[in-house]
N, C-alpha and C positions, 0 to 999 in steps of 0.2 A: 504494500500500500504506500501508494508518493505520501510524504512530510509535507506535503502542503497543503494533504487537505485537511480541509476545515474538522476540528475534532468535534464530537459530541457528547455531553454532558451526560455522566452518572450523577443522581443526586440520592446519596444515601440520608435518609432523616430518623434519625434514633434515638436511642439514649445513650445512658452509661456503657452499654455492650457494645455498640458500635462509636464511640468515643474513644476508644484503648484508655477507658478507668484506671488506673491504677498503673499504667504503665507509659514507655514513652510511645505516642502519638504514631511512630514512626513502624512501629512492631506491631499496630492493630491490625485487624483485619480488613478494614477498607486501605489502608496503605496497600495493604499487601496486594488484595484485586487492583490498585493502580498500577502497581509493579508489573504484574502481571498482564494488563493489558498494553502496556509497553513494551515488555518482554516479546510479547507475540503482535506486535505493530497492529494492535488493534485501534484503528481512527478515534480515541475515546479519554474523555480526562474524568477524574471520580471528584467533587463537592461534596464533602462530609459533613453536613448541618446537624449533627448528632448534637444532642445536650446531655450530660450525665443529669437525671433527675426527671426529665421530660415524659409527661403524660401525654394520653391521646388527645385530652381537651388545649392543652400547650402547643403541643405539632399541630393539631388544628390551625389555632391564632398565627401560627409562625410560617404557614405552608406556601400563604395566595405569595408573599412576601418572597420565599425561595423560590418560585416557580419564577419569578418575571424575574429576581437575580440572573440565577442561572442559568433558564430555560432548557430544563434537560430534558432529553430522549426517553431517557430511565429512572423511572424513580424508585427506589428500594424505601421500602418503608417497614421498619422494625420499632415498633412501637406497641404496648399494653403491659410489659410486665411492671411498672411501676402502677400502675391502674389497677393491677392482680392483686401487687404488694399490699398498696392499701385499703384493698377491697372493696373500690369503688364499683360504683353500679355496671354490670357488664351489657346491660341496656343504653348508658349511654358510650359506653367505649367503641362497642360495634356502630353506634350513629356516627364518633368523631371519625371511626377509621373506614365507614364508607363514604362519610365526604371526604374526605384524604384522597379515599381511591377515585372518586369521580370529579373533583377537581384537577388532578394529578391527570384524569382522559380527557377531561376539557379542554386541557393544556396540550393534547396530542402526546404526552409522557405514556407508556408503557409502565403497566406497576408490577413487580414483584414484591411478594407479601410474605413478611418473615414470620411467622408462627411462636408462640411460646406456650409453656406451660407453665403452670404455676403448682405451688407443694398442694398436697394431698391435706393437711391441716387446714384448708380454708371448706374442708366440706363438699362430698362427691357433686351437687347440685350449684354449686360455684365453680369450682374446678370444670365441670362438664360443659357448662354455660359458657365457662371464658375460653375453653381447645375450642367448642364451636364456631367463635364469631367469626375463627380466620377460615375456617373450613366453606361457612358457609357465604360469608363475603367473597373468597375466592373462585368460588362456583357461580355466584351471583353474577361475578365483573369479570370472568374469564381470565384470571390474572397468572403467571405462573406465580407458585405459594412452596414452599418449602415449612413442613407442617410443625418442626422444632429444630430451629440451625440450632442450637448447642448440645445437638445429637452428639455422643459419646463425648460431652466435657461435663454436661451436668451432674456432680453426683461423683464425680472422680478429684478427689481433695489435690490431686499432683497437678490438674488443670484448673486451680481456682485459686483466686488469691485468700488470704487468709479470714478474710470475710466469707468466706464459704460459698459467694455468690457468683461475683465477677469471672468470665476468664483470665489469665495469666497471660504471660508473652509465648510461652508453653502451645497454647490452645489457640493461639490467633491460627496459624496455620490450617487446625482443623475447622474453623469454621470456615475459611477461608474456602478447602473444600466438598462444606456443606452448601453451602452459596455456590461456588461456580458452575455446576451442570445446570443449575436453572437458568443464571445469567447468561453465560457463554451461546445458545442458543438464539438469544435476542440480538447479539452482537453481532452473528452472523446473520440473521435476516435483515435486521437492518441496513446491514450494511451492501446487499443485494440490493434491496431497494433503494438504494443510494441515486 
C-alpha cells in the first residue's frame, strides 16, 4: 500500500482496560493494534479516547465530540464494566451503548462491540441482564462483537495487576489477540472499497 495514502481512523472509546491502567501507555493494547497495523502497512492510525473510570452515560456525553474530532472508519467501543461495577441500571447502559452504536453509523463509523462480564456476586438476574445487552445490541446493529476480550486474563492473578482487576503489560498482548480476528476483517474490506 503507497505512504501517501490518506490513513483512516480507528477510534477506540473505553475505559480503564483500554487506557493501559496501571501501566505505560505505550504496552496497552490499543498501542499495540497501532503497531500492528503499521507493521503490516495497513492505511490506518488508532485514536484512543479511553478514560480510566468512564461509564456508558460518560462515552455517551463525550462521543458526538470524538466523532467530528477524528472522524473514524472504526469505532471500537469497550465500555459497561464500570456500569457493572457499580451496579447501575442495565436498562439504561444498553440505551447509552445503543446510541453509541447508532451515532457511531450515522457517522458512516463501522462498530465493533467489546463484550464484558461482570463477577457472579452481583446476582445471576444482573449478571444475565448485563452479558445480554452486548449480545443483543450486536444482533440488533449487525456489529462485529467479540462476546469477552479479556478471555483467558480474567481470573489469572499472573495477568492482573495487583488490584485483581486490571490487565498487566503481561496480558496487553492477549487481548491484543482477542481483538484482532474481529478487527482485521474490517480493514480488509475497507480497504477494497477504497
Amino acid at each position: 500500500m503507497a505512504d501517501n495514502a490518506p490513513k483512516q481512523t480507528i477510534l477506540v472509546f473505553g475505559d480503564s482496560l483500554s487506557a493501559a491502567y496501571g501501566i505505560p501507555k505505550e504496552q496497552g493494547w490499543v498501542n499495540l493494534v497501532a503497531q500492528r497495523l503499521k507493521d503490516n502497512q495497513f492505511p490506518y492510525e488508532v485514536a484512543n479516547a479511553s478514560v480510566s473510570g468512564e461509564t456508558t452515560a460518560g462515552g455517551l456525553s463525550r462521543l458526538p465530540a470524538a466523532l467530528t474530532q477524528f472522524k473514524p472508519s472504526i469505532v471500537v467501543i469497550e465500555l459497561g464494566g464500570n456500569d457493572g461495577l457499580r451496579g447501575l441500571p442495565v436498562e439504561a447502559m444498553k440505551s447509552n451503548l445503543e446510541k453509541m452504536i447508532v451515532t457511531s453509523q450515522q457517522n458512516n463509523a463501522k462498530v465493533v462491540l467489546l463484550g464484558m462480564f461482570i463477577p457472579p456476586n452481583y446476582g445471576p438476574k444482573y449478571t444475565n441482564g448485563f452479558k445480554a445487552v452486548y449480545l443483543d445490541l450486536s444482533e440488533k446493529y449487525k456489529t462485529p462483537f467479540i462476546p469477552f476480550f479479556l478471555d483467558g486474563i480474567s481470573g489469572h492473578t499472573d495477568l492482573v495487576l495487583d488490584d485483581g482487576i486490571h490487565p498487566n503489560a503481561n496480558a496487553q498482548r492477549k487481548i491484543l489477540e482477542n481483538v484482532w480476528p474481529t478487527l482485521k476483517p474490517l480493514l480488509v474490506n475497507s480497504m477494497k472499497t477504497r
